[in-house]
N, C-alpha and C positions, 0 to 999 in steps of 0.2 A: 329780346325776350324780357329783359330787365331794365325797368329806366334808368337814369342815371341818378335819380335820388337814394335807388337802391343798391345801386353799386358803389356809389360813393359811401354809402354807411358799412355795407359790408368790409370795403376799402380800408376804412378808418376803425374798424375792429378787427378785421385779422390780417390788415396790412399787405402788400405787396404780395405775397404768397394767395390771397386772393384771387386777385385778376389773372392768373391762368384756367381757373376753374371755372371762372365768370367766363371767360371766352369760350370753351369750352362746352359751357353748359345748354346752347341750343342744339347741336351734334346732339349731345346726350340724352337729352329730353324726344328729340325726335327718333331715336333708337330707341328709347323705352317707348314711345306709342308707337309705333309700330311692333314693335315687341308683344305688345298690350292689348294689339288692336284696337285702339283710341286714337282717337282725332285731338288736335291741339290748337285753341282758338286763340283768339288775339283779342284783350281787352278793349283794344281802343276802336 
């Protein structure tokens, strides 16, 4: 969901405590659209 330029700066701002929420965060995002009834596209 997130490249790694963006997780790496997340990374390096709120540190280690991060990367469970980054993992995390496609689960979630695909619960809120469906939630939402939205579809979730892929930039690339």
């Amino acid at each position: 969901m997130l490249d790694e330029a963006i997780r790496r700066r997340l990374t390096e701002r709120f540190g280690a405590r991060a990367m469970p929420w980054l993992d995390g965060l496609p689960a979630r995002a695909a619960a809120l659209a469906a939630r939402w009834q939205m579809a979730l596209a892929s930039r690339r």
